[in-house]
N, C-alpha and C positions, 0 to 999 in steps of 0.2 A: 698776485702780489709780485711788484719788483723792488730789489735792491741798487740801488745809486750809492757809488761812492768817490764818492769826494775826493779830487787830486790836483796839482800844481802843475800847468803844463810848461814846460823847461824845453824843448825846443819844438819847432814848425815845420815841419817837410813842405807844404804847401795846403792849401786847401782844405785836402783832404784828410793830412795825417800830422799828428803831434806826438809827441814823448811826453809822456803826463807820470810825476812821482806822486808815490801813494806809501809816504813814509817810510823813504825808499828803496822802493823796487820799484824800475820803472819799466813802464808798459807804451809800446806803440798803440793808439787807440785811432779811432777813426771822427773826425770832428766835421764829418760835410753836413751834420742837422743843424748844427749852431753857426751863426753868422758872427764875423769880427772876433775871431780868439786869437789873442796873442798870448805870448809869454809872460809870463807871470800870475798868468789868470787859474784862479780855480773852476773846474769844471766836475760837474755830476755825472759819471761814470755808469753806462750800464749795459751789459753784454758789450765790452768793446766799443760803444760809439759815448760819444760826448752827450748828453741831453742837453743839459742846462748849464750857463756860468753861474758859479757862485758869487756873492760877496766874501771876502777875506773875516769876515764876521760868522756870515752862518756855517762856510768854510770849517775853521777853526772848530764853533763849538759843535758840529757834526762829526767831525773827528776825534774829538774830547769823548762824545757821550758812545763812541766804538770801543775807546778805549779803554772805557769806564766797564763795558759790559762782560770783558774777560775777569772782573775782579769778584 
């Protein structure tokens, strides 16, 4: 089992590398498996690389239901 989590990437070093907040604390991650990621974009986080972009939709309520789980 892996955990992906969900963050905002807020700048682009190039290719390889982005600054993604994650409610924030932001973390350099590695985005060479995903194609096309800009700024603004939500991406699924795991061990350090990018997997997947989000929609701003599943985004959000993926982050809702984390936050939900500390209650």
């Amino acid at each position: 089992m892996c955990l992906g989590i969900p963050g905002k990437i807020i700048k682009i070093y190039d290719s390889s590398y982005a600054d993604v907040d994650f409610g924030g604390v932001i973390k350099k991650i590695n985005g060479s498996m995903v194609e096309n990621l800009k700024t603004g974009d939500y991406v699924l986080v795991h061990a350090g690389f990018a997997i997947e972009i989000l929609s701003v939709k599943d985004a959000d309520e993926t982050i809702s239901l984390m936050l939900n789980l500390k209650e």
